[in-house]
Each structure stands twice: as structure tokens, then as C-alpha cells.
N, C-alpha and C positions, 0 to 999 in steps of 0.2 A: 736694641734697635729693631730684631725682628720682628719681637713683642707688639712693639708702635705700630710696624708698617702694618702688620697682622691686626691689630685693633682699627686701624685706618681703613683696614679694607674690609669690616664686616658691619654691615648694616644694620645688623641687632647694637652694634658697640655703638652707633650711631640715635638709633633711636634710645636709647640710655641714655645716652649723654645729654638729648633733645629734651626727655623726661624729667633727668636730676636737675638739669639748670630752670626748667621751669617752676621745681619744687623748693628749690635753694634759692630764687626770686621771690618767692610768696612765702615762704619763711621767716626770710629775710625783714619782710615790710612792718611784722612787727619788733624785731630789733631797732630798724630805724625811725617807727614811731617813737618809740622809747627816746635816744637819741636827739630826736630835733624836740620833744618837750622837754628835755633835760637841757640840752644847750642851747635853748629859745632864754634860760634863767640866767644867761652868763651873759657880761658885759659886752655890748656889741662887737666890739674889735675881737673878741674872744672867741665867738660864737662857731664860724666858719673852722677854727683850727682844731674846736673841740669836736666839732662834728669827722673831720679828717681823723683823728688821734685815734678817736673813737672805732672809729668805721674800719681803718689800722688795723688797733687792736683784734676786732673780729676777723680779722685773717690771717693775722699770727698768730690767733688761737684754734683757728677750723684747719691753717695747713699741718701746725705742733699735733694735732688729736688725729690727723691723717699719717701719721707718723709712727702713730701708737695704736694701729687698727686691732691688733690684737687685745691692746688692753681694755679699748673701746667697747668692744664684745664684751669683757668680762663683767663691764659695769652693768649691764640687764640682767645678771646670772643674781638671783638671789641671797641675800647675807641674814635676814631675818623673817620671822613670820609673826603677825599682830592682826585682830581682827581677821584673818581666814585671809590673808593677802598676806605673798612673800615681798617683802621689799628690797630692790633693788637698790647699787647706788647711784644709778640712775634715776629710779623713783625718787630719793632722797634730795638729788639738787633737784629735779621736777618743784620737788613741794616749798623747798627754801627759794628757789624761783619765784614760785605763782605766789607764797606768802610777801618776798618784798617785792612786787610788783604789783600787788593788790595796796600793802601798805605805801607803798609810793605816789600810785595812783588817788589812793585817799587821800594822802597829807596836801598832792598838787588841786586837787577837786577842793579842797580845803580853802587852798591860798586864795584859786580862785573865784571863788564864791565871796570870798568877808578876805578881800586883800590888807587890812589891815586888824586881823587877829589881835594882838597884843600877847603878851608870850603865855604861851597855852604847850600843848603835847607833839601841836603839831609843827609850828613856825617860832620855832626860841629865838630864830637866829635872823629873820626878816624875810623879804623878799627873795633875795640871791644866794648864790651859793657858788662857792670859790670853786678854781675851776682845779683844785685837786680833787676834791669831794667828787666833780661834778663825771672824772676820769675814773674816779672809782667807782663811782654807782655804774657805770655805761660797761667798768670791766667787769663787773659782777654779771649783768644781766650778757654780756656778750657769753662769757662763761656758759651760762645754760643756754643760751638759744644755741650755742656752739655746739655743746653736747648732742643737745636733739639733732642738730642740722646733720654732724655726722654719721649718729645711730642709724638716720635715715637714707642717709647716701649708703653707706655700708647693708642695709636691708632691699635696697633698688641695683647694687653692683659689684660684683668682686674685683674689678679692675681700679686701682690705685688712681691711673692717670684718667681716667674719665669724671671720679671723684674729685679729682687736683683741679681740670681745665674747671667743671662744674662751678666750686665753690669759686675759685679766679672770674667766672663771667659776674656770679651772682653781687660780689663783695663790689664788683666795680661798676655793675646797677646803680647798690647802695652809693656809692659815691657819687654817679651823676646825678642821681634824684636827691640825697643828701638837703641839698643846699633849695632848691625851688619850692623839696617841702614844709620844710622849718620856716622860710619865709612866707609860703602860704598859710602855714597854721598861725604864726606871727600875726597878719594881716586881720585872719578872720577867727575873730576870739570865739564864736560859737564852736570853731572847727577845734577849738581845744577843749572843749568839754566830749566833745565829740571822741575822739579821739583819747582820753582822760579813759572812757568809757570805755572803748578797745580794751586799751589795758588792764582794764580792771575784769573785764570779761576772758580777756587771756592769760590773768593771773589769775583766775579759778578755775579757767581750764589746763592749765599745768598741774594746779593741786589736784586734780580729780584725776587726769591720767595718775600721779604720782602714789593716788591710791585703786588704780588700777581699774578707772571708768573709763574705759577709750571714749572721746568726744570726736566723733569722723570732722576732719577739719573743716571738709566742704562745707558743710552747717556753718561752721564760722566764721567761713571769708564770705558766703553768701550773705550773711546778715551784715557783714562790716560792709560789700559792696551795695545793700540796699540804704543801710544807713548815709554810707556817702552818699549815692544818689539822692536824696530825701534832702540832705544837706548843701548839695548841688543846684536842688529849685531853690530852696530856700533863697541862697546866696545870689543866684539869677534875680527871684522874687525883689529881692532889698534894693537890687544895683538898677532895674527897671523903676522901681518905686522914686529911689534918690533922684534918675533922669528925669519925671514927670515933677517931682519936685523944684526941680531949680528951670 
């Protein structure tokens, strides 16, 4: 209890805290892009419970790996060395990460380009995808973004409960925005190629950290918030056009 009152009362504990939940929100947003494209595939009634299950899951997984800070360290420590890079196994889910995230993003770029394929490498099974499939794909990628999320709280704090409050504000973000943005990308089908694109830019930026490129994220949320923007007239563009229209 000391511990608490003593972090309560130091202002650096504060600005941490101010820091991580800012970084554990922008983290976060491609987790939940992932997410509302994956459960935009699932049968209406469906849709809203997989995005809860989902969004769930990644916080029974960031608070379980807060639990294990010690081990969480050990995954950066290196286990091999290939091309002049020791890889961690941390680099490791990195790269199996940004690999099925790139191939995800592919197969969805796929569907929606030529929605009716006929069975090919990519779409054997149609359109949708059952919403076990759908909890497992969302627990995999939870998985690595989980990982990173905590490596980096653990590299920004040594305090337990500032990493605890942190990842509680960020997961419950994800849950209010969840739902408005799954039905916005719903709505405006450019904003899912859009977005398509996200992913597939952020599944080869995990593979390149994973071999040991650091890519400063800023570069990456800067280009994902001009492409919104860009996307944003656009949408403006169309919904003025439709008015002149009718």
C-alpha cells in the first residue's frame, strides 16, 4: 500500500503513466484495425460479440504477460545468430506476425477486389468465415501485438502498476472505438482497402524489425494519419457530390 501511495505521489510516476497509455492507444489501433476487418466477415448478429471476445482476449493476454515480466525480458535476449543478426524470440513472433498479417491482408485485398474468385489459394471457402476461425485469427494477432505492447511498457517503466492502469485504459479505448469503427469501414468500402493497406504496411514492418531494421513508428502512424486524411476529403468529396446530385 505504501508502494501505491509513494507512486501516487511522484510526478515522474505520473508522467509514465501519461506516456504509456498514450503509446498502448496507438498500438493498440492497429490491433483493432485488424479486428473490425476480421469481424466486418462475420454474420451480422455476430459481428459486435466477436469484436468484444476479441478485444477480451487482448487483455487477458497483456495483463497474463504482465505477470511474467521477468520472462518477458528474456524473450529480446538472443537464442541464434543467421545473416549477422542474433534473433530473438521476440524477433521470431515479430516475423510470424508481420508474415500472417501481410498474408491476411493479401488474401482480404483479394476477396475484395474479384468477390467472387471461384476456388483458388486464396478464398476455397467463400466469402465468410466462421466465427471460430474468426477468434482465432484475432487470438494470434492479439498474441504479437501483445508481446510488443508489453516489451514496450517494460522499456518506458519499472513499476508493475503503472503498466497494469496503462494497458486497462488502452484495451478499454479499444472497446469504445471497437464498434463505430467496424461500422464506419462497413459503410465506406474504399476505407477498407485503405486500411487493407495499414496492414499490409504493418505486417512488413514487424518483419523488418524482426530482422532487426528498427522502423521509428512515428513515420508510420504519420503516413497512416495523412492517408486518412486524404481519405477523409475524398469521403467529404462523394457525400457533397451525392447532395448536388439529388
Amino acid at each position: 500500500m505504501e508502494y501505491l501511495l509513494a507512486l501516487a505521489a511522484d510526478p515522474a510516476a505520473w508522467i509514465a503513466l501519461a506516456t504509456l497509455i498514450a503509446m498502448e492507444v496507438v498500438l493498440g489501433i492497429d490491433n483493432l484495425i485488424f479486428i473490425s476487418i476480421l469481424t466486418n466477415r462475420l454474420p451480422e448478429d455476430q459481428r459486435s460479440r466477436g469484436r468484444r471476445i476479441g478485444i477480451s482476449l487482448a487483455l487477458v493476454l497483456r495483463l497474463g504477460l504482465l505477470g511474467t515480466v521477468a520472462f518477458i525480458v528474456q524473450l529480446t535476449e538472443p537464442i541464434f545468430t543467421a545473416f549477422g543478426h542474433g534473433f530473438s524470440w521476440r524477433d521470431l513472433i515479430l516475423i510470424a506476425g508481420g508474415l500472417f498479417l501481410v498474408w491476411k491482408a493479401t488474401k482480404e485485398i483479394h476477396h475484395n477486389v474479384d468477390p467472387d474468385p471461384g476456388p483458388d489459394m486464396f478464398d476455397k471457402k467463400g466469402g465468410s468465415i466462421g466465427f471460430g476461425a474468426a477468434i482465432g485469427q484475432i487470438l494470434l494477432l492479439d498474441l504479437v501485438f501483445s508481446v510488443d505492447s508489453i516489451i514496450t511498457a517494460v522499456g518506458m517503466t519499472e513499476h508493475i502498476p503503472i503498466m497494469v492502469i496503462a494497458v486497462l485504459v488502452a484495451v478499454t479505448v479499444m472497446l469504445v472505438a471497437a464498434d463505430p469503427l467496424a461500422n464506419f469501414i462497413a459503410r465506406n468500402p474504399t476505407v477498407v482497402m485503405l486500411a487493407l493497406g495499414f496492414l499490409l504496411m504493418i505486417g512488413m514492418t514487424l518483419i523488418a524489425e524482426g530482422f532487426g531494421a528498427h522502423v521509428p513508428k512515428g513515420y508510420i502512424y504519420a503516413a497512416m494519419a495523412f492517408s486518412a486524411l486524404i481519405e477523409s476529403l475524398n469521403i467529404l468529396a462523394r457525400r457533397r457530390a451525392g447532395k448536388r446530385a439529388h
